[in-house]
C-alpha positions as CSV (number, residue, x, y, z in Angstrom):
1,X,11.8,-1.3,6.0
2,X,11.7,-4.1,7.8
3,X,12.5,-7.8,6.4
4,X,9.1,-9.1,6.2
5,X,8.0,-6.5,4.0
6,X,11.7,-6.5,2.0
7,X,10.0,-10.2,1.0
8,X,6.2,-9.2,0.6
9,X,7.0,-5.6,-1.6
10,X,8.8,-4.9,-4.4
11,X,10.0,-2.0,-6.3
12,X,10.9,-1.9,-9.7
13,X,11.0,0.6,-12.5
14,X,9.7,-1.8,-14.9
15,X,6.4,-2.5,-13.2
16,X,3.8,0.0,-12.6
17,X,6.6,2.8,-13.3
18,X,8.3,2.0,-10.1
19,X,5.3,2.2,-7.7
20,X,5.5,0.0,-4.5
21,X,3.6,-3.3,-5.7
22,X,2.7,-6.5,-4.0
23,X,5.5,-9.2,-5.0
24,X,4.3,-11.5,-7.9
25,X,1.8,-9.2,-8.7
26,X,1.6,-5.4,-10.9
27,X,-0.8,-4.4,-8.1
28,X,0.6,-1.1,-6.5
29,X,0.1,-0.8,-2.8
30,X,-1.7,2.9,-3.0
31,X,-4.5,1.0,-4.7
32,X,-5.0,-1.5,-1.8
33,X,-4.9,0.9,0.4
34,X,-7.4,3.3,-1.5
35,X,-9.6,0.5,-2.1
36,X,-10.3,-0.1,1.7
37,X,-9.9,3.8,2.6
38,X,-13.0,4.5,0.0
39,X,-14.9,2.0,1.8
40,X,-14.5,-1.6,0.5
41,X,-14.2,-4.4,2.7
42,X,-11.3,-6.9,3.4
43,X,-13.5,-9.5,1.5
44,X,-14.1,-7.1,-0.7
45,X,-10.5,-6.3,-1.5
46,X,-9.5,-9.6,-1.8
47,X,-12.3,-10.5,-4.3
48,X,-11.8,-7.5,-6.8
49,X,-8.3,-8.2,-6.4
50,X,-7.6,-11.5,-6.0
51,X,-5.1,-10.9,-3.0
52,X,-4.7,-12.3,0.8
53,X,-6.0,-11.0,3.8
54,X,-2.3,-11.7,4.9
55,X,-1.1,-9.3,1.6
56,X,-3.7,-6.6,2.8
57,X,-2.2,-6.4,5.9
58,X,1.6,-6.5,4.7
59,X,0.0,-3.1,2.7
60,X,-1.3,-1.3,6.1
61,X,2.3,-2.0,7.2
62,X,4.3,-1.0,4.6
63,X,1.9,2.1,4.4
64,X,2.5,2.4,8.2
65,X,5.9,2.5,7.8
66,X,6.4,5.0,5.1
67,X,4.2,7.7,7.1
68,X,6.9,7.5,9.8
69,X,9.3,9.0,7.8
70,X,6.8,11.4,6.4
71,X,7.1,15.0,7.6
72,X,4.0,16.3,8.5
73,X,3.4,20.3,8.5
74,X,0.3,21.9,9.5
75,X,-2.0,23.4,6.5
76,X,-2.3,27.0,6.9
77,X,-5.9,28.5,7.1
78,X,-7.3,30.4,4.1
79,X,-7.7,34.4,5.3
């Protein structure tokens, strides 16, 4: 990961059992980035959690960058 998001992230097994969260905050990334895949808004985000634009974006990184170590395989179709 790169620095940026070494300062922005943290991980720790006493807050939100260990879940990626925003630094300074018990909000988990997964939720940031479930809130704007379900639909919400930047504005929206950022008023329902009382985050940045500029944290919201460090989330679509971080999320970013844990997909490229993901392996992906292809679902196989039902018979």
């Amino acid at each position: 990961m790169n620095t940026s998001l070494h300062d922005s992230i943290t991980i720790d097994t006493e807050i939100q059992h260990g879940k990626p969260v925003l630094k300074g905050t018990r909000i988990p990334i997964a939720i940031i980035i479930g809130s704007l895949a379900g639909g919400m808004s930047y504005e929206e985000v950022m008023q329902e959690y009382a985050v940045t634009q500029q944290q919201i974006l460090t989330s679509l990184a971080y999320f970013a960058e844990i997909l490229n170590y993901e392996t992906i395989y292809p679902m196989e179709k039902a018979s």
